[in-house]
Chimera marker file (.cmm) of the C-alpha trace (Angstrom):
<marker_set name="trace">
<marker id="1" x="62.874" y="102.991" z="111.148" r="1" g="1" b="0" radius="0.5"/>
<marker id="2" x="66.227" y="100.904" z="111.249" r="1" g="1" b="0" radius="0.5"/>
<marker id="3" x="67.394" y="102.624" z="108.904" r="1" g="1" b="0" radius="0.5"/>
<marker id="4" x="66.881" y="106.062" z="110.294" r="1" g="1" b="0" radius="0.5"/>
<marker id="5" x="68.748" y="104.644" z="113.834" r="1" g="1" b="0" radius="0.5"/>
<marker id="6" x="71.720" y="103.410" z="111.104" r="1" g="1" b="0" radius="0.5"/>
<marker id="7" x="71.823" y="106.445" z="109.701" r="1" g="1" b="0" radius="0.5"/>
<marker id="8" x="71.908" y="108.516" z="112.980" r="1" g="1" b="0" radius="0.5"/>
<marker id="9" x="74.958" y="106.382" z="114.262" r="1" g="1" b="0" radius="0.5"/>
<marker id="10" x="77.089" y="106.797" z="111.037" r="1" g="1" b="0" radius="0.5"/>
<marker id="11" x="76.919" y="110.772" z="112.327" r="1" g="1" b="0" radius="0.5"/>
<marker id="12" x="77.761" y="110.239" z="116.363" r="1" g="1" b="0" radius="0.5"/>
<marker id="13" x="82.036" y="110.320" z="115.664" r="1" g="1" b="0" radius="0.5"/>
<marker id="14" x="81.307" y="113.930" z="113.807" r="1" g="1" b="0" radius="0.5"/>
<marker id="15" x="78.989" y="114.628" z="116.453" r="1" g="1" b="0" radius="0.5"/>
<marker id="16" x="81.143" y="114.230" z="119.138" r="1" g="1" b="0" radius="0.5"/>
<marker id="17" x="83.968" y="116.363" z="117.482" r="1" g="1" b="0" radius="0.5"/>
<marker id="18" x="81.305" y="119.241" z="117.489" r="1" g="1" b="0" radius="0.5"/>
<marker id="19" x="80.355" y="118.627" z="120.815" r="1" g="1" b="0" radius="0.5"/>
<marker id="20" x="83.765" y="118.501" z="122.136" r="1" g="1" b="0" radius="0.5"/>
<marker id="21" x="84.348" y="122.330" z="120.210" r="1" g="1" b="0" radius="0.5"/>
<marker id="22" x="81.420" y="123.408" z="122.184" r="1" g="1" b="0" radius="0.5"/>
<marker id="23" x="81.752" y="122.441" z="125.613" r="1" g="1" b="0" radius="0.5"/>
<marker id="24" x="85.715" y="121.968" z="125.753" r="1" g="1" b="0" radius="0.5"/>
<marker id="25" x="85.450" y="118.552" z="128.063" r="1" g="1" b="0" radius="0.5"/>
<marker id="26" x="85.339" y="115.250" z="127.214" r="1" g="1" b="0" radius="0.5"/>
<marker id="27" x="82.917" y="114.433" z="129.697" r="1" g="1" b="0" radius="0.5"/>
<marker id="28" x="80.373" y="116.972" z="128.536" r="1" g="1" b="0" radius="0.5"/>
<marker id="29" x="80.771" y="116.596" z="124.991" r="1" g="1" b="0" radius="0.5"/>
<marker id="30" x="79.788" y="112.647" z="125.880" r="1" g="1" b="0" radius="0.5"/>
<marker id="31" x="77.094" y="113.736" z="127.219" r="1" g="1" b="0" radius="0.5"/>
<marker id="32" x="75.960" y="116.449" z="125.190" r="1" g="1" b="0" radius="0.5"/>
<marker id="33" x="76.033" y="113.676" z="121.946" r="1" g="1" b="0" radius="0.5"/>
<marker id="34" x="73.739" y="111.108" z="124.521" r="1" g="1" b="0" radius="0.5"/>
<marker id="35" x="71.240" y="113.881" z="124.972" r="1" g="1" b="0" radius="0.5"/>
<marker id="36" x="71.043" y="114.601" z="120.854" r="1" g="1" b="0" radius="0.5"/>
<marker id="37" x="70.897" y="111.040" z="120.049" r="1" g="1" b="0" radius="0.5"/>
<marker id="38" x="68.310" y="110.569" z="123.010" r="1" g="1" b="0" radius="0.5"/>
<marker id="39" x="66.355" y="113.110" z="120.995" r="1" g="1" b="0" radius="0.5"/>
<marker id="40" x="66.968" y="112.340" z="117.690" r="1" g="1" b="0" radius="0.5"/>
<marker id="41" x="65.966" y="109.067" z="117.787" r="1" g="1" b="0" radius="0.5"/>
<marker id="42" x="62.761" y="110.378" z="119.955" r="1" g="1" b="0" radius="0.5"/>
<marker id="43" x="61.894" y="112.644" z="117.196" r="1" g="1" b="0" radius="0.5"/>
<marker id="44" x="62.922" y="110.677" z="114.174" r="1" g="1" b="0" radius="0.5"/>
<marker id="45" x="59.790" y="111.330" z="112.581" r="1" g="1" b="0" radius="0.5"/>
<marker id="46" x="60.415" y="115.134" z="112.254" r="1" g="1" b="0" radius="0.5"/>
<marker id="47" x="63.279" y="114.750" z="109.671" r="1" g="1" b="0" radius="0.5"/>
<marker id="48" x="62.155" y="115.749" z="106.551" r="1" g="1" b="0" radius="0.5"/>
<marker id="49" x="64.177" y="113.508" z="104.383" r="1" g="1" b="0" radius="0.5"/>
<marker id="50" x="64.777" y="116.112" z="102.205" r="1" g="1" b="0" radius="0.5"/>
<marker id="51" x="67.180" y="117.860" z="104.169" r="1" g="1" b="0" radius="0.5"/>
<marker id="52" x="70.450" y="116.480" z="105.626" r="1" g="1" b="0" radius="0.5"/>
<marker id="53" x="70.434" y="114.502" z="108.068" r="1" g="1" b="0" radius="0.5"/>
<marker id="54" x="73.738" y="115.428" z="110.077" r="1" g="1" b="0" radius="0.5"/>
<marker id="55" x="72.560" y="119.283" z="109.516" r="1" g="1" b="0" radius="0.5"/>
<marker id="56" x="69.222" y="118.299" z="111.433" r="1" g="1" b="0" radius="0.5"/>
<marker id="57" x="71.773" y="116.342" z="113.886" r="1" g="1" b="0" radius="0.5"/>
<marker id="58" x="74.192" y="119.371" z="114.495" r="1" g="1" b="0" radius="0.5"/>
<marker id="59" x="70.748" y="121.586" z="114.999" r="1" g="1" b="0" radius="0.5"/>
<marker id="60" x="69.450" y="119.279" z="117.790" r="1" g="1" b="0" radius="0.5"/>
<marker id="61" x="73.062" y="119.386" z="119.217" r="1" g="1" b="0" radius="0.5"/>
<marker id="62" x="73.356" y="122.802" z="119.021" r="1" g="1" b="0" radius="0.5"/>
<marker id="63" x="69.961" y="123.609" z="120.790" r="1" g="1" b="0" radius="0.5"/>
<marker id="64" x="71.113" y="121.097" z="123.490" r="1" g="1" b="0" radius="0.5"/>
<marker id="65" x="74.218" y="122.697" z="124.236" r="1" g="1" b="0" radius="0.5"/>
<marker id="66" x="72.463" y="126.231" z="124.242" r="1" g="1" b="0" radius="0.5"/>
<marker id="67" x="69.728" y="124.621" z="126.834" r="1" g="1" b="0" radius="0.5"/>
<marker id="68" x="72.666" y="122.970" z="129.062" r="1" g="1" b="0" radius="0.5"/>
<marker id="69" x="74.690" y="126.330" z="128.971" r="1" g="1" b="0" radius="0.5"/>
<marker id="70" x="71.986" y="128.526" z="130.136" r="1" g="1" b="0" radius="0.5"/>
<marker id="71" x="71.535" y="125.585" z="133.006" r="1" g="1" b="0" radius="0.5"/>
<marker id="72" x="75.213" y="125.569" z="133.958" r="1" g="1" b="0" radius="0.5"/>
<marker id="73" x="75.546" y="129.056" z="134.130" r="1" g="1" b="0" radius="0.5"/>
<marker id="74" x="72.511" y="129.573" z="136.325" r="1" g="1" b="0" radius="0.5"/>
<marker id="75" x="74.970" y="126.931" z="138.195" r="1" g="1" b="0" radius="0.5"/>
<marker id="76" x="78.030" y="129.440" z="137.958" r="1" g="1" b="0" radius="0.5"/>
<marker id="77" x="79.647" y="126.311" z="137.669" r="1" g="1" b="0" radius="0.5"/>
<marker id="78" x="83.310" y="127.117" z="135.662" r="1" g="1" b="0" radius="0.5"/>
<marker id="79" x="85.059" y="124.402" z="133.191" r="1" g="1" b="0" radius="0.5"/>
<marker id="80" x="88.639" y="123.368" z="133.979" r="1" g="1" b="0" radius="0.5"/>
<marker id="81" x="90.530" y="123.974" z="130.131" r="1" g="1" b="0" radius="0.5"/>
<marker id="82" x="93.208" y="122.197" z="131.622" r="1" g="1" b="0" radius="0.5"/>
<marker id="83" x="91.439" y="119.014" z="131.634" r="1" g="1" b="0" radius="0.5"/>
<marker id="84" x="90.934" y="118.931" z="127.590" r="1" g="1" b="0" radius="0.5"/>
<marker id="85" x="93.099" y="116.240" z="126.176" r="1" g="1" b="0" radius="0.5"/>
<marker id="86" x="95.700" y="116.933" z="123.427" r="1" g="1" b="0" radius="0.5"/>
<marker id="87" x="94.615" y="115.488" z="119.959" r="1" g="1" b="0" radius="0.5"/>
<marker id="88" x="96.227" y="112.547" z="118.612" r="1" g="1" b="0" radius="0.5"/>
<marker id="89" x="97.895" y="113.073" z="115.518" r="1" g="1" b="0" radius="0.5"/>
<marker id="90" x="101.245" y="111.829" z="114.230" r="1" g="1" b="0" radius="0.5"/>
<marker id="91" x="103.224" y="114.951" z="113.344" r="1" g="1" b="0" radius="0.5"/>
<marker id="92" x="106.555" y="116.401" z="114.274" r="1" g="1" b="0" radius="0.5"/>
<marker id="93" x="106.645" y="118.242" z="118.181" r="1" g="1" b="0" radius="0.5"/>
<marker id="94" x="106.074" y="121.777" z="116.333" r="1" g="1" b="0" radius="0.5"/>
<marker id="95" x="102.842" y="120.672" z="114.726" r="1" g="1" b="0" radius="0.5"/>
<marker id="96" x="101.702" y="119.708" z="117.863" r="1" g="1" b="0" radius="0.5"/>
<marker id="97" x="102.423" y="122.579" z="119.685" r="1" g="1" b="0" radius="0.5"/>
<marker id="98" x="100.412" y="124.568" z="116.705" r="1" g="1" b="0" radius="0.5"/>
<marker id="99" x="97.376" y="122.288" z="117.320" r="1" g="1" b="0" radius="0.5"/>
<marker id="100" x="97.335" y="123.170" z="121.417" r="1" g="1" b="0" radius="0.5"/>
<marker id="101" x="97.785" y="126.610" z="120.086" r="1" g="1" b="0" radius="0.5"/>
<marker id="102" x="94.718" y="126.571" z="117.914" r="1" g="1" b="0" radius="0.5"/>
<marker id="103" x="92.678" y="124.254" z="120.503" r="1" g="1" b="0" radius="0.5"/>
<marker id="104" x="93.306" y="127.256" z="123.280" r="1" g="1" b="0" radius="0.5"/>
<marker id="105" x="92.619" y="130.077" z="120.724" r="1" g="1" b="0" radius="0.5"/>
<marker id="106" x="89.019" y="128.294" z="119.666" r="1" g="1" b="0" radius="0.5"/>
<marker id="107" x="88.332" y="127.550" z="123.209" r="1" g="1" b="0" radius="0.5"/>
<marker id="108" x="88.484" y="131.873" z="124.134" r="1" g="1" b="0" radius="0.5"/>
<marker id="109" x="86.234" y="132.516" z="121.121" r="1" g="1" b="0" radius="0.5"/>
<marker id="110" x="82.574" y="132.684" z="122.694" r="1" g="1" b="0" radius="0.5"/>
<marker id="111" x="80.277" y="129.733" z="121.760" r="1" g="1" b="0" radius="0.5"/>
<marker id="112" x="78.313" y="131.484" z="118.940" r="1" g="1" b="0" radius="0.5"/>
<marker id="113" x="82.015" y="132.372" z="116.862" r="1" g="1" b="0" radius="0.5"/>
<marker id="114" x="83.320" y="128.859" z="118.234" r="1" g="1" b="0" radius="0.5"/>
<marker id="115" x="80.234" y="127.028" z="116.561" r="1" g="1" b="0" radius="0.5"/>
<marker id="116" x="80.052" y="128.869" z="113.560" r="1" g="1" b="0" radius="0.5"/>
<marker id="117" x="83.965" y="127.830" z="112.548" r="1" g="1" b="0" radius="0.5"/>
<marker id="118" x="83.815" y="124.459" z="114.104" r="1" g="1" b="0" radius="0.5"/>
<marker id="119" x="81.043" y="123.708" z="111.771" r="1" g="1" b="0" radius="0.5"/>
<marker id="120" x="82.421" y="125.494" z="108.559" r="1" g="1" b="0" radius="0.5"/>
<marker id="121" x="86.229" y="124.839" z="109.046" r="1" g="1" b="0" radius="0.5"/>
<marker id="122" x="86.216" y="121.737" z="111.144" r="1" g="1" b="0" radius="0.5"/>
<marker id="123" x="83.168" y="119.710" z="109.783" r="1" g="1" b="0" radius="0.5"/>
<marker id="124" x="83.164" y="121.138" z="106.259" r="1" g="1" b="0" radius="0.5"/>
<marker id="125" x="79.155" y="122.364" z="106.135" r="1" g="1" b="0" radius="0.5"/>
<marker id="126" x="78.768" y="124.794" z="103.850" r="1" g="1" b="0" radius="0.5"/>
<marker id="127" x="77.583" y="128.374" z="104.675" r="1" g="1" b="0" radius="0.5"/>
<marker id="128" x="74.121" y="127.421" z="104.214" r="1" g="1" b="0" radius="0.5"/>
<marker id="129" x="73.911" y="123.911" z="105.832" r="1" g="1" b="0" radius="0.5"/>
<marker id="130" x="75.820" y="125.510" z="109.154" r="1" g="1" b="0" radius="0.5"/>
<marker id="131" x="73.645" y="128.240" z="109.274" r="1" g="1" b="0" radius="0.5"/>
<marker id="132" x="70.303" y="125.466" z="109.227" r="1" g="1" b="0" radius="0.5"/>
<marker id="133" x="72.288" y="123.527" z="111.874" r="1" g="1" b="0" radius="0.5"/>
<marker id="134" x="72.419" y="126.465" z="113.809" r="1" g="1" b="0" radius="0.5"/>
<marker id="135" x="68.958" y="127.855" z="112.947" r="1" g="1" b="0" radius="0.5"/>
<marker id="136" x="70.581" y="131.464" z="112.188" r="1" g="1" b="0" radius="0.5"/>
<marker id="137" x="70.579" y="133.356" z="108.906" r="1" g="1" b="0" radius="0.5"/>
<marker id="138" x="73.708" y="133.380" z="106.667" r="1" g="1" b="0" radius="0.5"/>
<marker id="139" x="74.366" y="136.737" z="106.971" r="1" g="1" b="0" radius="0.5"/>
<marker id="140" x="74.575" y="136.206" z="110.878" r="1" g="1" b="0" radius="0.5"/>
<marker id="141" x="76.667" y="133.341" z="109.934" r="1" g="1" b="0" radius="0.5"/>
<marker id="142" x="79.001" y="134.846" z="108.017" r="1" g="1" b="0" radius="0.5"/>
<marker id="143" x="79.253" y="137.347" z="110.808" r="1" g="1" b="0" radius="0.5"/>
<marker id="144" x="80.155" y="135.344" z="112.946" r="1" g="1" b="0" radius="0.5"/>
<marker id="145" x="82.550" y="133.813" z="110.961" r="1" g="1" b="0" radius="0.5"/>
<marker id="146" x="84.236" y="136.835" z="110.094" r="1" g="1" b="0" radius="0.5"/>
<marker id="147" x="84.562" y="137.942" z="114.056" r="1" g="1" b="0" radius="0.5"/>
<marker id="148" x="85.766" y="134.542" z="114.771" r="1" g="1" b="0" radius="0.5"/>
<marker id="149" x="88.395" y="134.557" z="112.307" r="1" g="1" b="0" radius="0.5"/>
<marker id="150" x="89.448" y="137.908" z="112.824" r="1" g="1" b="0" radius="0.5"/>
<marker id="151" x="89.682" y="137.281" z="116.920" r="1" g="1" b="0" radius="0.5"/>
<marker id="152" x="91.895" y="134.272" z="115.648" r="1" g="1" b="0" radius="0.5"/>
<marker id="153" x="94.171" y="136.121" z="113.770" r="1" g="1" b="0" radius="0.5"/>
<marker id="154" x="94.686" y="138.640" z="116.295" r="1" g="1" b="0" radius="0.5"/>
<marker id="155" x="95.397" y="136.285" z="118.608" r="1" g="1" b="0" radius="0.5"/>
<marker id="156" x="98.118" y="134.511" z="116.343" r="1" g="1" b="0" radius="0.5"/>
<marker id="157" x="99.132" y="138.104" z="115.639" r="1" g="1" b="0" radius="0.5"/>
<marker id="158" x="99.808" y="138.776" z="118.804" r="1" g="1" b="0" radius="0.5"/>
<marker id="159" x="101.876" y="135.601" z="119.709" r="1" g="1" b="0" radius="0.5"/>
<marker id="160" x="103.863" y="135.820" z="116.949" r="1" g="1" b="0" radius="0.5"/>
<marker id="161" x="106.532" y="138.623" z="117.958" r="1" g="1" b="0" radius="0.5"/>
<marker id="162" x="106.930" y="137.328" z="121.420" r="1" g="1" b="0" radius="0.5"/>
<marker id="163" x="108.381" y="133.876" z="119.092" r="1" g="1" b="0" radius="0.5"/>
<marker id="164" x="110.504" y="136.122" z="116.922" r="1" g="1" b="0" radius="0.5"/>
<marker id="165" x="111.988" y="137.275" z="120.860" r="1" g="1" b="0" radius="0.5"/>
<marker id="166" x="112.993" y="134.289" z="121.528" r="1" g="1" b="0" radius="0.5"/>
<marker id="167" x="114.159" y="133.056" z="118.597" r="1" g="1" b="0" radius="0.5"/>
<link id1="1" id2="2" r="1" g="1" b="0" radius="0.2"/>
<link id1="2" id2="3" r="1" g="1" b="0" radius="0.2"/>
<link id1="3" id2="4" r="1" g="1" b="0" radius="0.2"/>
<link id1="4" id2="5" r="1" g="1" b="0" radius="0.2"/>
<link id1="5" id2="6" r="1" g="1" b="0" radius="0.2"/>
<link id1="6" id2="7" r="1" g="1" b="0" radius="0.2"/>
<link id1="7" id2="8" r="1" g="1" b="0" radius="0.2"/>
<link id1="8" id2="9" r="1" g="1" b="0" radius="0.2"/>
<link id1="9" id2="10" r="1" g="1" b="0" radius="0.2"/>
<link id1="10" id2="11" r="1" g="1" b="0" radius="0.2"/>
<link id1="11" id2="12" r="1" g="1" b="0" radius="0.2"/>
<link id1="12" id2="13" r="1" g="1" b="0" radius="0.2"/>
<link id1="13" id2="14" r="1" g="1" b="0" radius="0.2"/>
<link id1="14" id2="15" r="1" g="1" b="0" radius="0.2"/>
<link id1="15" id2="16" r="1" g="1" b="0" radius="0.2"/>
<link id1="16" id2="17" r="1" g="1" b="0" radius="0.2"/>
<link id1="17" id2="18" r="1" g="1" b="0" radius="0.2"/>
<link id1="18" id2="19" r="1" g="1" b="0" radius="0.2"/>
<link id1="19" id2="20" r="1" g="1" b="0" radius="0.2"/>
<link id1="20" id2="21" r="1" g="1" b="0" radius="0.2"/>
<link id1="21" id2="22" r="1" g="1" b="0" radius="0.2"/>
<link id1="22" id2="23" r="1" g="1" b="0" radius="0.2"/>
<link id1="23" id2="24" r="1" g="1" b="0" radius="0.2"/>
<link id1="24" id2="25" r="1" g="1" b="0" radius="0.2"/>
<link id1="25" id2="26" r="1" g="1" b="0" radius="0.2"/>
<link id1="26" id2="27" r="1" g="1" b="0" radius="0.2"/>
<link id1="27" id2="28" r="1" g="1" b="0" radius="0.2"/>
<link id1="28" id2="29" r="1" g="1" b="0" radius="0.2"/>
<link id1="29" id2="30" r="1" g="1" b="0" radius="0.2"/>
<link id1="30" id2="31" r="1" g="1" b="0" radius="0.2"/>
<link id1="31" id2="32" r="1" g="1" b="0" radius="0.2"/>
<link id1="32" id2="33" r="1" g="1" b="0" radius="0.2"/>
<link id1="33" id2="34" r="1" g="1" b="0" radius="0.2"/>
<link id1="34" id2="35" r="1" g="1" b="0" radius="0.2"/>
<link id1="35" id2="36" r="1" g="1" b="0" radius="0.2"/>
<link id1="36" id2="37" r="1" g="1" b="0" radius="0.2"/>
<link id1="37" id2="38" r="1" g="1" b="0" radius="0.2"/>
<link id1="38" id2="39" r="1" g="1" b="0" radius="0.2"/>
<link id1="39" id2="40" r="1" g="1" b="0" radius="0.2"/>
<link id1="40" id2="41" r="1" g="1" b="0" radius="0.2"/>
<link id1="41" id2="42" r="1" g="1" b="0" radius="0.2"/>
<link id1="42" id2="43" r="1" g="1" b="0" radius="0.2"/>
<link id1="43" id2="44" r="1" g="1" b="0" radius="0.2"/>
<link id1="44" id2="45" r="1" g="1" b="0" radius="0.2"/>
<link id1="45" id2="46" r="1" g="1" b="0" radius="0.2"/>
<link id1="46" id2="47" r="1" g="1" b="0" radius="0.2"/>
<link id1="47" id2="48" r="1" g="1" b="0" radius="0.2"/>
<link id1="48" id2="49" r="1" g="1" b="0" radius="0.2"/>
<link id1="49" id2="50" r="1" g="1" b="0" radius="0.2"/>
<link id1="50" id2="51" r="1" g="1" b="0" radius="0.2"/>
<link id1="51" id2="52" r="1" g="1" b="0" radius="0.2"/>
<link id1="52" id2="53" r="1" g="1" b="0" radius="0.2"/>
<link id1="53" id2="54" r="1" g="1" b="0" radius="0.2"/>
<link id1="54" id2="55" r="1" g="1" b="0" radius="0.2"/>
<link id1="55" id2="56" r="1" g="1" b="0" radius="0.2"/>
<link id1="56" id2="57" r="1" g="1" b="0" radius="0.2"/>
<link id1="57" id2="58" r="1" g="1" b="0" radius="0.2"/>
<link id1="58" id2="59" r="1" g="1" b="0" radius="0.2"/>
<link id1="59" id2="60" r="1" g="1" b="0" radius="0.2"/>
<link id1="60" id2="61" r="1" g="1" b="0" radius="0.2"/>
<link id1="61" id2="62" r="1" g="1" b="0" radius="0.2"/>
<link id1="62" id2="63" r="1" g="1" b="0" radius="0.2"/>
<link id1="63" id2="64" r="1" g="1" b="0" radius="0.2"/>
<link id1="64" id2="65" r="1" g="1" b="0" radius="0.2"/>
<link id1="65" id2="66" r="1" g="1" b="0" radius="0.2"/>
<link id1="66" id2="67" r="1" g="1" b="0" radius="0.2"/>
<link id1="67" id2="68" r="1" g="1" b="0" radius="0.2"/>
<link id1="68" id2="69" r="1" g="1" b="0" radius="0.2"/>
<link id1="69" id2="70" r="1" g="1" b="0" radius="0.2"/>
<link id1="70" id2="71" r="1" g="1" b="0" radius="0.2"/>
<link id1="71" id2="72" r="1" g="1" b="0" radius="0.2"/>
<link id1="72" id2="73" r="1" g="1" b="0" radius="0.2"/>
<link id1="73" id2="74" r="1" g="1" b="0" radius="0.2"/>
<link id1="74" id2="75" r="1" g="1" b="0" radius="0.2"/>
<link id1="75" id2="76" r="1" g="1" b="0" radius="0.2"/>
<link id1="76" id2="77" r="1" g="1" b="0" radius="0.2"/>
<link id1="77" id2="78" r="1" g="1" b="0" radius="0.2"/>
<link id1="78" id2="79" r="1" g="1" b="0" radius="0.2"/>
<link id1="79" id2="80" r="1" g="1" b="0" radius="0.2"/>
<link id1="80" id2="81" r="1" g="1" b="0" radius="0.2"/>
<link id1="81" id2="82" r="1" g="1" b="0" radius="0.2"/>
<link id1="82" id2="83" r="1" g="1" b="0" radius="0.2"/>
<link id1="83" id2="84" r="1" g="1" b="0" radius="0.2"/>
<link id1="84" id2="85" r="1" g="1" b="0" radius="0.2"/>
<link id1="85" id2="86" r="1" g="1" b="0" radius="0.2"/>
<link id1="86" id2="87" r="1" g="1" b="0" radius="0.2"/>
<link id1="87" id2="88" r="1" g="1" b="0" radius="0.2"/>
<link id1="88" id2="89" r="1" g="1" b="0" radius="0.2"/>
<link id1="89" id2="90" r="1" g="1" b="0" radius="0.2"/>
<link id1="90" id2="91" r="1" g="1" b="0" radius="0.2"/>
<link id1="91" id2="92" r="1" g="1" b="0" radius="0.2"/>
<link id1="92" id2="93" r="1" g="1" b="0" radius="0.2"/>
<link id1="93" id2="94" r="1" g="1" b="0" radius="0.2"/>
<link id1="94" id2="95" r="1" g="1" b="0" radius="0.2"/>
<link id1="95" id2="96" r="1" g="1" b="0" radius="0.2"/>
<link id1="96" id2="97" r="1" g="1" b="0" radius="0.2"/>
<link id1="97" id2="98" r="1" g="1" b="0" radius="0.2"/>
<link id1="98" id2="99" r="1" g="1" b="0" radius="0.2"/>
<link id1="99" id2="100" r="1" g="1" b="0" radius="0.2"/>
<link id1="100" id2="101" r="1" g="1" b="0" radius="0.2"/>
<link id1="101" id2="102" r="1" g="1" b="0" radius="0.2"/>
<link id1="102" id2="103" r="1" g="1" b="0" radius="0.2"/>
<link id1="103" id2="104" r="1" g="1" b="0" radius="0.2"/>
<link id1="104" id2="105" r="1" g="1" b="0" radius="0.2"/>
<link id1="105" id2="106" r="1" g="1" b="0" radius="0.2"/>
<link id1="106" id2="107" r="1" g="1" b="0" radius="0.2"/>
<link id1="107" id2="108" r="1" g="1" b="0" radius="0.2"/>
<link id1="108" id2="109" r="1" g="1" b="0" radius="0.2"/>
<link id1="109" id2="110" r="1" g="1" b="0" radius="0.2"/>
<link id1="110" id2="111" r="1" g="1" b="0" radius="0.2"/>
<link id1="111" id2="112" r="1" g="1" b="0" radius="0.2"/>
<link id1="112" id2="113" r="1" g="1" b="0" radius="0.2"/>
<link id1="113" id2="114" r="1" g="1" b="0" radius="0.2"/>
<link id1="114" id2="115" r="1" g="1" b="0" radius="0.2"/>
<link id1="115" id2="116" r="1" g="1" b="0" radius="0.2"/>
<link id1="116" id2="117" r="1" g="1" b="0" radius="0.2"/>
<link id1="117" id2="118" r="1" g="1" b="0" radius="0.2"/>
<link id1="118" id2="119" r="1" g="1" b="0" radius="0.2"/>
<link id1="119" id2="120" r="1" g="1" b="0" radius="0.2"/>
<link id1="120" id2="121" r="1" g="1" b="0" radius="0.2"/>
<link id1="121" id2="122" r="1" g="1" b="0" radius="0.2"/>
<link id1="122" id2="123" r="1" g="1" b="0" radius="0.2"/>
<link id1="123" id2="124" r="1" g="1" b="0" radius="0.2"/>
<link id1="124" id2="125" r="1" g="1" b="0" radius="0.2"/>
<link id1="125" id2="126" r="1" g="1" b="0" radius="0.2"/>
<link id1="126" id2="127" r="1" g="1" b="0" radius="0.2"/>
<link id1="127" id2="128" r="1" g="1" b="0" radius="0.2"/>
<link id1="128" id2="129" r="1" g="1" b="0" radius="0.2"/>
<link id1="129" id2="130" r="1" g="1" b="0" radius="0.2"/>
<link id1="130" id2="131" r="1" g="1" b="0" radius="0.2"/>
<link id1="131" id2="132" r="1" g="1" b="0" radius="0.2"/>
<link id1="132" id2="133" r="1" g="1" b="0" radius="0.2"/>
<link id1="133" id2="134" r="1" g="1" b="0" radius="0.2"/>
<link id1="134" id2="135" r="1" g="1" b="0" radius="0.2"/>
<link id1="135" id2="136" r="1" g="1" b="0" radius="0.2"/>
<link id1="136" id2="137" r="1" g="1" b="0" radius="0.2"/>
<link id1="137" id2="138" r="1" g="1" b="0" radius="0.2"/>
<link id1="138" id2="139" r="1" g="1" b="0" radius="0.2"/>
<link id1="139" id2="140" r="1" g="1" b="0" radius="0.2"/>
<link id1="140" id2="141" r="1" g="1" b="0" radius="0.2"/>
<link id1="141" id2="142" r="1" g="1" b="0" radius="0.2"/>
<link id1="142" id2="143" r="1" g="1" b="0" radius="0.2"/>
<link id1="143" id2="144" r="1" g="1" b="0" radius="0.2"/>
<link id1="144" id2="145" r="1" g="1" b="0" radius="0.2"/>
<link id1="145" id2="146" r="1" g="1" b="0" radius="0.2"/>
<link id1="146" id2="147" r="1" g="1" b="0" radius="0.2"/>
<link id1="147" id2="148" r="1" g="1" b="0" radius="0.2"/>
<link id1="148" id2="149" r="1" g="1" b="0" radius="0.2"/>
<link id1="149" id2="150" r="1" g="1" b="0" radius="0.2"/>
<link id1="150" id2="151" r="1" g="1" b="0" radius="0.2"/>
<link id1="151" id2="152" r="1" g="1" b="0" radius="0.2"/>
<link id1="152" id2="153" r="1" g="1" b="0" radius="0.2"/>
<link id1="153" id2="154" r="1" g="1" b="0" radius="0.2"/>
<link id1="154" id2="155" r="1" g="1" b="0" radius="0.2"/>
<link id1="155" id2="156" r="1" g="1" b="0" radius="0.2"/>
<link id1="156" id2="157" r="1" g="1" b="0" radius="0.2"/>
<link id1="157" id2="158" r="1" g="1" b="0" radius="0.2"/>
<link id1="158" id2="159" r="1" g="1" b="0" radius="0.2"/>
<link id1="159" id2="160" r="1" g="1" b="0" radius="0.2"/>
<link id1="160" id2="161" r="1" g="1" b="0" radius="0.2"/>
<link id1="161" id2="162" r="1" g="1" b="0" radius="0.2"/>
<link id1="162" id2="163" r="1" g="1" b="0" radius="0.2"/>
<link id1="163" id2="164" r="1" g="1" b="0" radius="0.2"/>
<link id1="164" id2="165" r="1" g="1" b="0" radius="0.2"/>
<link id1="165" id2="166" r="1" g="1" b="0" radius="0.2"/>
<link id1="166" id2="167" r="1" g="1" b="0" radius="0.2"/>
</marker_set>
């Protein structure tokens, strides 16, 4: 049992970079993690220790976040982007301006495309773990994938020539 609970904490900094992708405040992502370890650790004894244990993590989360959306928007309460802190990361002014660029272009991707690449590109899961963690079938992974990255590119696409301008 201790060891499950040890197991589950080594996961929560990885958690809370998912959560933070998926709501897009600090606040929320906090308490989005909370409400998965909450449950987690209530329902321990359904891991099948088998499986991964941060894919059955980034499930839970995942479900979570869907339950809290659908609440929030009965709420037609709105997130304020500005409020999302810059990452820390040593790196020259450019890089960081690239990294805001990327943080706003994930954040207008809708949650399904934003949670697909967060957990391929920014956790590392492979195609099959992300698509158990978000209890889809690869091919609607890779779908997803492939609309996310394609909205991403034109986005960057677009920017692009309006630098060139000014350059």
């Amino acid at each position: 049992m201790q060891e499950t609970k040890w197991l589950i904490a080594r996961e929560i900094p990885r958690l809370r970079r998912y959560a933070l992708a998926l709501t897009r405040d600090p606040a929320a992502a906090d308490d989005l993690v909370q409400d998965t370890l909450e449950r987690a650790i209530r329902k321990r004894h359904l891991w099948k220790r088998r499986g991964s244990l941060r894919g059955w993590l980034y499930r839970i989360l995942y479900h979570v976040f869907l339950n809290q959306s659908a609440r929030r928007r009965r709420r037609a309460r709105e997130v304020d982007l500005d409020a999302v802190p810059e990452p820390v990361a040593p790196g020259s002014a450019e890089s960081g301006l690239v990294r805001r660029d990327i943080v706003s272009a994930m954040h207008d991707l809708p949650a399904e495309q934003r949670a697909a690449i967060a957990l391929t590109a920014v956790e590392g899961l492979s195609y099959d773990e992300a698509a158990a963690a978000l209890d889809i079938p690869v091919g609607t992974l890779r779908s997803r994938l492939s609309r996310g990255r394609e909205r991403l590119r034109k986005t960057f696409d677009a920017a692009e020539p309006q630098l060139r301008q000014v350059k």
